[in-house]
PDB file as gemmi writes it, atoms N, CA and C in Angstrom:
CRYST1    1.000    1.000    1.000  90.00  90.00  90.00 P 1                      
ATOM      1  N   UNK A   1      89.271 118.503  95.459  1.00  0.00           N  
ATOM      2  CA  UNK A   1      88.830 117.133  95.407  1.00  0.00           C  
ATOM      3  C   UNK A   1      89.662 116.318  96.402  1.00  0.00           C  
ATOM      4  N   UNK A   2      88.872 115.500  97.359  1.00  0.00           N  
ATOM      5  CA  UNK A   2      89.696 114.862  98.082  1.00  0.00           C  
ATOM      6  C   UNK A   2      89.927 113.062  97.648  1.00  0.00           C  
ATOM      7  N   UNK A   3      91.102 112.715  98.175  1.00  0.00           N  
ATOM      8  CA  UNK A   3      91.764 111.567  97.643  1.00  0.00           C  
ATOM      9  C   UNK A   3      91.507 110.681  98.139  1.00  0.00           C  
ATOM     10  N   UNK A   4      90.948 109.428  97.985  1.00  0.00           N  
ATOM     11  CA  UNK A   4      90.144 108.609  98.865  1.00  0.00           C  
ATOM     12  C   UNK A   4      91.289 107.596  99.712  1.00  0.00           C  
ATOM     13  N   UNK A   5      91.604 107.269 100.613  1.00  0.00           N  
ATOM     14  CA  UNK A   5      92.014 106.617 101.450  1.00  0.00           C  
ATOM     15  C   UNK A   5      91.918 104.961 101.398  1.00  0.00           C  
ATOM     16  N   UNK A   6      93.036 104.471 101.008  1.00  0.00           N  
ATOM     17  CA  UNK A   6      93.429 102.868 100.839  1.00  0.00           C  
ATOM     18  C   UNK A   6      94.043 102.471 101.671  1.00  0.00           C  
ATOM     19  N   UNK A   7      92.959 101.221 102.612  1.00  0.00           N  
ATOM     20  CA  UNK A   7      93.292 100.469 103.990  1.00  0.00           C  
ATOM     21  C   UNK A   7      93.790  99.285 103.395  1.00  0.00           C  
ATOM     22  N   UNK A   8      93.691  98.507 104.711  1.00  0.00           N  
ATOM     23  CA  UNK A   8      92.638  97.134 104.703  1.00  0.00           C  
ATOM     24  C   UNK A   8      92.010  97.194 105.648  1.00  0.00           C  
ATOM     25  N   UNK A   9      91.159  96.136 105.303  1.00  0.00           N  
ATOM     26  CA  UNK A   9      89.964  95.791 106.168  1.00  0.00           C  
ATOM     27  C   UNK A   9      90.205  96.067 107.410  1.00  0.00           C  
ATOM     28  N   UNK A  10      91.589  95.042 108.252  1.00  0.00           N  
ATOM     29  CA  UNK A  10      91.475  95.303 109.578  1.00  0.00           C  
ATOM     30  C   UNK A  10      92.314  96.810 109.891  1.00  0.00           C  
ATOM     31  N   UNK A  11      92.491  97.044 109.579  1.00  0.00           N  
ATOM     32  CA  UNK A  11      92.488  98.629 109.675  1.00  0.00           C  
ATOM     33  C   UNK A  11      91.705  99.645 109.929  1.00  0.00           C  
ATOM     34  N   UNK A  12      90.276  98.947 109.656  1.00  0.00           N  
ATOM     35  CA  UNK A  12      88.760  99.782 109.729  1.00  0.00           C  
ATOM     36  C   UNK A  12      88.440 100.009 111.162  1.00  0.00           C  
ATOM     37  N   UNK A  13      87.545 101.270 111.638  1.00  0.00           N  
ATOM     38  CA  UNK A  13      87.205 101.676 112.469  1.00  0.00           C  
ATOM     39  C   UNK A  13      85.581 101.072 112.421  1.00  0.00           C  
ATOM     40  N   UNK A  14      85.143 101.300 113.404  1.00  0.00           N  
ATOM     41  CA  UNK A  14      83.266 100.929 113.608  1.00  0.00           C  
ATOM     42  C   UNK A  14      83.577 101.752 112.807  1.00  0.00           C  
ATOM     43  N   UNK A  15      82.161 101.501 112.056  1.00  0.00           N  
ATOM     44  CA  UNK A  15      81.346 102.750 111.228  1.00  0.00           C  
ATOM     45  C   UNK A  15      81.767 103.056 110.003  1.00  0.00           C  
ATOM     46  N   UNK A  16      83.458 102.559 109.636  1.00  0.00           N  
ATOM     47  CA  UNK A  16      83.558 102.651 108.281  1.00  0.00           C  
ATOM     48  C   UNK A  16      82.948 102.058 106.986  1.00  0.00           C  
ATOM     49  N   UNK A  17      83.259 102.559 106.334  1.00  0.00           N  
ATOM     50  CA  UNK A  17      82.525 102.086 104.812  1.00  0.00           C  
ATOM     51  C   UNK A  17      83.201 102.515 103.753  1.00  0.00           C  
ATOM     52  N   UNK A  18      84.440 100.959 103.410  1.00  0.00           N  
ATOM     53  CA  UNK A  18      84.863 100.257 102.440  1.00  0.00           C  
ATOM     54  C   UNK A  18      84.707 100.144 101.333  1.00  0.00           C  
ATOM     55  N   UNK A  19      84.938  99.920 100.408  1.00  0.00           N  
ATOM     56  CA  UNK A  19      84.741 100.050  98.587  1.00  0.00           C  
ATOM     57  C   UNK A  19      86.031  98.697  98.787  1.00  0.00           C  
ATOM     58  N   UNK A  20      85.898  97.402  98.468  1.00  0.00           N  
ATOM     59  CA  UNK A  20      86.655  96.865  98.483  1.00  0.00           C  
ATOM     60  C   UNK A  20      87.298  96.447  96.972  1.00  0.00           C  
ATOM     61  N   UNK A  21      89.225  96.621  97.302  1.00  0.00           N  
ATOM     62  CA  UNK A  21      89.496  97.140  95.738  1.00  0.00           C  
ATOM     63  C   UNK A  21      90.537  95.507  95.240  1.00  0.00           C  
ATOM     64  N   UNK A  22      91.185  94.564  96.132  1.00  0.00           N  
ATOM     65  CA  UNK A  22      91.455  93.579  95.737  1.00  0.00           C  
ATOM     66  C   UNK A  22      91.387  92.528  96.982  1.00  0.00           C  
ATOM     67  N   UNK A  23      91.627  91.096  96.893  1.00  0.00           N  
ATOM     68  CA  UNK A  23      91.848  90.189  97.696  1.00  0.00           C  
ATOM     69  C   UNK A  23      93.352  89.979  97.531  1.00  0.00           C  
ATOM     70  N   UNK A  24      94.109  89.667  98.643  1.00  0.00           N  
ATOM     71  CA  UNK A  24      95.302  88.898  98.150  1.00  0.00           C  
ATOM     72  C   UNK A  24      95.255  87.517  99.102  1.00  0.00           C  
ATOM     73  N   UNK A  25      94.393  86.706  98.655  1.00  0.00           N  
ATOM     74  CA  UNK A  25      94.585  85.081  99.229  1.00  0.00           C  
ATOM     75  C   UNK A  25      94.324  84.740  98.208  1.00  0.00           C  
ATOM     76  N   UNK A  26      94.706  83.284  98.721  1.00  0.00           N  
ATOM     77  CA  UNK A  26      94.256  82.466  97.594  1.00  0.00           C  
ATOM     78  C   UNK A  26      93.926  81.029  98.336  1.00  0.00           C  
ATOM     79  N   UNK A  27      93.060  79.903  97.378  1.00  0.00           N  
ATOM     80  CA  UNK A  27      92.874  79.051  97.329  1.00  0.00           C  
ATOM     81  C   UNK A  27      91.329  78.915  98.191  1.00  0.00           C  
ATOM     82  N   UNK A  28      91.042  77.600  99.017  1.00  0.00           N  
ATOM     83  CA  UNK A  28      90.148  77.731  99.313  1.00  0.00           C  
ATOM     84  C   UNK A  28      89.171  78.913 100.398  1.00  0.00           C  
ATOM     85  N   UNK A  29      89.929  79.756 100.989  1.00  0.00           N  
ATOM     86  CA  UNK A  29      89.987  80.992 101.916  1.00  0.00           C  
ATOM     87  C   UNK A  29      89.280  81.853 100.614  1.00  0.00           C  
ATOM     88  N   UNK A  30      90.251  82.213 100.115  1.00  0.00           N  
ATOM     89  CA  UNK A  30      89.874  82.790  98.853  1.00  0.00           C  
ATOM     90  C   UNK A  30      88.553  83.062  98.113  1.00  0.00           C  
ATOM     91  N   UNK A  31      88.206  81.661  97.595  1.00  0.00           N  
ATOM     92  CA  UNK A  31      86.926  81.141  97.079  1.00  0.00           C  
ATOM     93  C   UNK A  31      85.746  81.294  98.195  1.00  0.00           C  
ATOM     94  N   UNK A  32      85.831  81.017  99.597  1.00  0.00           N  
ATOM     95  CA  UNK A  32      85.034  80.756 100.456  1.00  0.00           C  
ATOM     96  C   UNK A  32      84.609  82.508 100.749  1.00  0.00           C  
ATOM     97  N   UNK A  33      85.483  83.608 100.410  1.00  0.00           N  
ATOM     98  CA  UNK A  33      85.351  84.732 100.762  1.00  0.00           C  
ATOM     99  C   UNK A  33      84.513  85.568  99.496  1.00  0.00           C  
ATOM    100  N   UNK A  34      84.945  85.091  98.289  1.00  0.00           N  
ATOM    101  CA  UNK A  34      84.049  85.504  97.152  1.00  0.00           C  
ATOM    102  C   UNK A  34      82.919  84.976  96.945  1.00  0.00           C  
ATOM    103  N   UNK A  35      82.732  83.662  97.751  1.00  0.00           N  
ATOM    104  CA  UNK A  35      80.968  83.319  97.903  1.00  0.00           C  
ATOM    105  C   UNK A  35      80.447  83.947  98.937  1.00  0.00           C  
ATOM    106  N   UNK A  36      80.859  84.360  99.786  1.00  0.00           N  
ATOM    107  CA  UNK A  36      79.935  85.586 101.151  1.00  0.00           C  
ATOM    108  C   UNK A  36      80.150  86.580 100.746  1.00  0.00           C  
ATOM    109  N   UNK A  37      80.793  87.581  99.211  1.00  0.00           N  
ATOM    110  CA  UNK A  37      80.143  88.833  99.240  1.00  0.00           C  
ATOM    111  C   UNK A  37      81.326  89.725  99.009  1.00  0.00           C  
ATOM    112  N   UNK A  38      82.834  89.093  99.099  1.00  0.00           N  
ATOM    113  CA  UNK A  38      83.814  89.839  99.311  1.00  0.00           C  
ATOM    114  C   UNK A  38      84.524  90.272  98.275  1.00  0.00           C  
ATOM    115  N   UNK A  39      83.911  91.090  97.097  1.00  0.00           N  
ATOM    116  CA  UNK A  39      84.696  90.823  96.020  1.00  0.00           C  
ATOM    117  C   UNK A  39      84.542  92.022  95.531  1.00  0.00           C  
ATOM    118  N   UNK A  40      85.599  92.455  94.755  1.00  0.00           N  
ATOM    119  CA  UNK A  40      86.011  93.554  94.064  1.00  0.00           C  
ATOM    120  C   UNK A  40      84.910  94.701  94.184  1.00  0.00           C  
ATOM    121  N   UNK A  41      84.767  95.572  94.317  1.00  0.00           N  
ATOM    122  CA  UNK A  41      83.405  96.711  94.234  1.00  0.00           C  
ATOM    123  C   UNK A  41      82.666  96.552  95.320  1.00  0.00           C  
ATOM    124  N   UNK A  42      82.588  95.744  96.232  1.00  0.00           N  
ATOM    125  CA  UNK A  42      81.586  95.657  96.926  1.00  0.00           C  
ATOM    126  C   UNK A  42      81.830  96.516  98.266  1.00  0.00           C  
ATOM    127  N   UNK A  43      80.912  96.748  98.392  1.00  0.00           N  
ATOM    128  CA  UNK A  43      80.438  98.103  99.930  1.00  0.00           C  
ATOM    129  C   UNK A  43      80.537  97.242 101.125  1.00  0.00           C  
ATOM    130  N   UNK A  44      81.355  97.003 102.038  1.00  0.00           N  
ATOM    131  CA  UNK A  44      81.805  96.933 103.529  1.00  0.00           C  
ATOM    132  C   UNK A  44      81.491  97.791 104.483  1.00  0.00           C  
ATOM    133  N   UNK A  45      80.935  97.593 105.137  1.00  0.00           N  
ATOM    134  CA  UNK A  45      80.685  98.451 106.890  1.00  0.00           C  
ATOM    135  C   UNK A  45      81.441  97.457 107.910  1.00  0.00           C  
ATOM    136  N   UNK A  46      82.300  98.733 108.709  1.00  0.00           N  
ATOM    137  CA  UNK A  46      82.779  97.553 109.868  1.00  0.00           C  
ATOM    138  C   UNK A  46      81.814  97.788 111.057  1.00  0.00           C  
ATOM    139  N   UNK A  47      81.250  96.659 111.662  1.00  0.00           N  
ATOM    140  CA  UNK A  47      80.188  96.385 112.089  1.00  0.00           C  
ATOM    141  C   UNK A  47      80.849  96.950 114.072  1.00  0.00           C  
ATOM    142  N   UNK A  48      81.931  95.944 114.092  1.00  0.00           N  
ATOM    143  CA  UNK A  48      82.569  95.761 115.695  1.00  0.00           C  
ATOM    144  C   UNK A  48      83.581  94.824 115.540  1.00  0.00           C  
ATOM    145  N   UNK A  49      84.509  95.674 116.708  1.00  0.00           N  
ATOM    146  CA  UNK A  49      85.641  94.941 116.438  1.00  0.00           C  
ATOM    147  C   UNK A  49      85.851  94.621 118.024  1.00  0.00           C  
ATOM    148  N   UNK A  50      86.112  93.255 118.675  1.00  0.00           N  
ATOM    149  CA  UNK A  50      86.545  92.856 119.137  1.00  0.00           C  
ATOM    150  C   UNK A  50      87.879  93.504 120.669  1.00  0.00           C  
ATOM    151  N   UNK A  51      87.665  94.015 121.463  1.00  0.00           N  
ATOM    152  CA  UNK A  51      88.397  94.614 122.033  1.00  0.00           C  
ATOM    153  C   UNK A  51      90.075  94.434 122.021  1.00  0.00           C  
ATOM    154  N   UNK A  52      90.761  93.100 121.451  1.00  0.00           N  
ATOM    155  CA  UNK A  52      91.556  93.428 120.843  1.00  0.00           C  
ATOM    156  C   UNK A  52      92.096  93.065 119.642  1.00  0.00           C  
ATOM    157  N   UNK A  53      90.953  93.241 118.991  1.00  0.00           N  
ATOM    158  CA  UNK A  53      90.637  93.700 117.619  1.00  0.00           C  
ATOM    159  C   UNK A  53      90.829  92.361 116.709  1.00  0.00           C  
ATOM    160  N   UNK A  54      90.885  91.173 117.044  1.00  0.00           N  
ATOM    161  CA  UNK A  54      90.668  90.118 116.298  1.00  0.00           C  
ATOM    162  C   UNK A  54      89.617  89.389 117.001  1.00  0.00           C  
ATOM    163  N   UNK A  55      88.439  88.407 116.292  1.00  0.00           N  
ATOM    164  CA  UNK A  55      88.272  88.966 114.998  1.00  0.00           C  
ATOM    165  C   UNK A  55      86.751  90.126 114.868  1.00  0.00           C  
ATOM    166  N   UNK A  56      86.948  90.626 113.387  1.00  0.00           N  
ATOM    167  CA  UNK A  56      86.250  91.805 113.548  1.00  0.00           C  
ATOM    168  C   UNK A  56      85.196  91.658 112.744  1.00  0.00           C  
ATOM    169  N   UNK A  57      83.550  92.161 113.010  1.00  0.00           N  
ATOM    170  CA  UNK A  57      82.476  91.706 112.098  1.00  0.00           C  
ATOM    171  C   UNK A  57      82.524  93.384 111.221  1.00  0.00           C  
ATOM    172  N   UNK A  58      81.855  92.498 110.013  1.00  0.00           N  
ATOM    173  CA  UNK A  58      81.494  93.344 108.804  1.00  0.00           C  
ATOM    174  C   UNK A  58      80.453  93.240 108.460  1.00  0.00           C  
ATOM    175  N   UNK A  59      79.900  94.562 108.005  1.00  0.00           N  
ATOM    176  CA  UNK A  59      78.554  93.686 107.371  1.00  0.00           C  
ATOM    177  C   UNK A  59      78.374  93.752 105.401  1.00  0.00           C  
ATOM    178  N   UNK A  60      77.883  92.753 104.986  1.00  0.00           N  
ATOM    179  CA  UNK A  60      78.364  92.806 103.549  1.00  0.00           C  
ATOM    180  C   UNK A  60      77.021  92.174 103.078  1.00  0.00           C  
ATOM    181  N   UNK A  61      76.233  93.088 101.887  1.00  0.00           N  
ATOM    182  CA  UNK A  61      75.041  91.905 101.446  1.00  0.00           C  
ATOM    183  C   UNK A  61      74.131  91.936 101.984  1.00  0.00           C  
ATOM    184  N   UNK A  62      73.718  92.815 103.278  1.00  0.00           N  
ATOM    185  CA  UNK A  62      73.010  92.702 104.433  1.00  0.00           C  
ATOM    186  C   UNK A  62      73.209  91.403 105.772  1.00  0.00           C  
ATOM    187  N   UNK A  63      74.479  91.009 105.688  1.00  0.00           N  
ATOM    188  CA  UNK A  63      74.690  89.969 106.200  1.00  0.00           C  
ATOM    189  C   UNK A  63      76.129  90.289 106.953  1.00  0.00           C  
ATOM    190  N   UNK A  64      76.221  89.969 108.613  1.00  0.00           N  
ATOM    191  CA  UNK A  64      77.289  90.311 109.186  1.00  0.00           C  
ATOM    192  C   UNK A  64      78.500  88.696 109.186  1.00  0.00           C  
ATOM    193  N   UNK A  65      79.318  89.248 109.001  1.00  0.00           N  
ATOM    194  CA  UNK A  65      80.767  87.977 109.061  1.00  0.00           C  
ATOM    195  C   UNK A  65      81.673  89.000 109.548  1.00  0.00           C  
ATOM    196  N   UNK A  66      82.046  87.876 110.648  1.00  0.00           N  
ATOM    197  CA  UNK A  66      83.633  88.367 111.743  1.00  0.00           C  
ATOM    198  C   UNK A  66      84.340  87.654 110.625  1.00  0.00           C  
ATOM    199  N   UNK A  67      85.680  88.004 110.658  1.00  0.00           N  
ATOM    200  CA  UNK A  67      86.715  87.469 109.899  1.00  0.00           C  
ATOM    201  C   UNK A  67      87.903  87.752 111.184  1.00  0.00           C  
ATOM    202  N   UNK A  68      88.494  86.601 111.465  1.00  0.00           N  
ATOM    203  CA  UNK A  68      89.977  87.197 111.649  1.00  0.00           C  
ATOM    204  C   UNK A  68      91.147  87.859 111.088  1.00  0.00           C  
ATOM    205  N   UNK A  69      92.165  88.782 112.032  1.00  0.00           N  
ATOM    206  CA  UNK A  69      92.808  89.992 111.547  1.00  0.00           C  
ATOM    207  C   UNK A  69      94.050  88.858 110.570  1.00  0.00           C  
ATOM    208  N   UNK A  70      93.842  87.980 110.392  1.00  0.00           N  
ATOM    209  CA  UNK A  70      94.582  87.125 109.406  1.00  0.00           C  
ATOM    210  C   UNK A  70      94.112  87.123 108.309  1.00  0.00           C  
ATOM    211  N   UNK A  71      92.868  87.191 107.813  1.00  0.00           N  
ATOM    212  CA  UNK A  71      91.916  87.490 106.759  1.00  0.00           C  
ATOM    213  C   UNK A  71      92.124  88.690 106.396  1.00  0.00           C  
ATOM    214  N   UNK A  72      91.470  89.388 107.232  1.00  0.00           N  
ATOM    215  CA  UNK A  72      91.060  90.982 107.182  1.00  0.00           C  
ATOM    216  C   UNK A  72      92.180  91.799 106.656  1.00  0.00           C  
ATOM    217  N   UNK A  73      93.404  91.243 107.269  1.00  0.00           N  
ATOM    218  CA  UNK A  73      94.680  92.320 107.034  1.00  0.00           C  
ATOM    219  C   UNK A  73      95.052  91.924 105.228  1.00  0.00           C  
ATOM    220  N   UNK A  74      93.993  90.613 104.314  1.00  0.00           N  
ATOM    221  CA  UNK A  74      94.719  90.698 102.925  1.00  0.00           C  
ATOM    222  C   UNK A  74      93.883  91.149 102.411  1.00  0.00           C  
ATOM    223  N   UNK A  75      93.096  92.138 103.281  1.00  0.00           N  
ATOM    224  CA  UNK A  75      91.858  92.209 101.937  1.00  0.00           C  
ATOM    225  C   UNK A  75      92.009  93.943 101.885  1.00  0.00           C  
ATOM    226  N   UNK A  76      92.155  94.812 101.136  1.00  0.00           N  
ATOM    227  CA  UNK A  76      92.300  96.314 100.420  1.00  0.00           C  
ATOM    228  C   UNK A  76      91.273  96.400 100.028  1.00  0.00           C  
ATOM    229  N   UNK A  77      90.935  98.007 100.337  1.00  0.00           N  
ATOM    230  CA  UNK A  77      89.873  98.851  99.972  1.00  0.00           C  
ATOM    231  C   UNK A  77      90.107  99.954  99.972  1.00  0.00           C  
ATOM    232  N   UNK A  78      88.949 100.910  99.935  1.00  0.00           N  
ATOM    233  CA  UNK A  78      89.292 102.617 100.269  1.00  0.00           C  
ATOM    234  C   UNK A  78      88.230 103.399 100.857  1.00  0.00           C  
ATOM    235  N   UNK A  79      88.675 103.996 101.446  1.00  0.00           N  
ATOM    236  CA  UNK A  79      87.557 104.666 102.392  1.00  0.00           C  
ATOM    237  C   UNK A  79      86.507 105.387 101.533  1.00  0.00           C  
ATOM    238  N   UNK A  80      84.660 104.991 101.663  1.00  0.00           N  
ATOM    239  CA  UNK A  80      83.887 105.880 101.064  1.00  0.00           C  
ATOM    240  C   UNK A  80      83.321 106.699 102.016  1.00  0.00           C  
ATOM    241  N   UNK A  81      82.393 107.898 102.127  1.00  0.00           N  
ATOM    242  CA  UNK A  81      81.922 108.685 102.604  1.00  0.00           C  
ATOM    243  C   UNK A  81      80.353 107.591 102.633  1.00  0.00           C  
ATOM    244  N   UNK A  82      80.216 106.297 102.674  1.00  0.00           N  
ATOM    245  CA  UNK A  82      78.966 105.506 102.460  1.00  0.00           C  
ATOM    246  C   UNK A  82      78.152 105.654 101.639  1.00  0.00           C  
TER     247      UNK A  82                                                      
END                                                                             
């Protein structure tokens, strides 16, 4: 059995696919990120990243959002096989 792999976000390659497992922001960032989709359980694809690598789109919901690697780097997940 293999052991699934815990990033963050900006850590993701194109093509990955995320299981996202906590946020660590807070306040209005926070809130503004759990109304587009970003919340506990939810399935992430990294869409494209930026040649040097801020900021990077995802797609979540059927809906793509760049986030900057200021965002991206508080948000944890783990690598799924999609």
């Amino acid at each position: 059995m293999s052991k699934s792999k815990t990033i963050r976000l900006n850590q993701g390659e194109k093509g990955d696919v995320v299981r996202i497992i906590s946020l660590n922001l807070g306040g209005v960032m926070r809130r503004r990120l759990l109304d587009l989709g970003f919340v506990p359980g939810a399935i992430i694809e990294v869409v494209r990243k930026s040649p040097l690598g801020d900021p990077i789109a995802f797609r979540v919901s059927q809906t793509t959002i760049a986030l900057r690697k200021e965002e991206s780097s508080k948000i944890e997940g783990e690598l799924t096989n999609g």
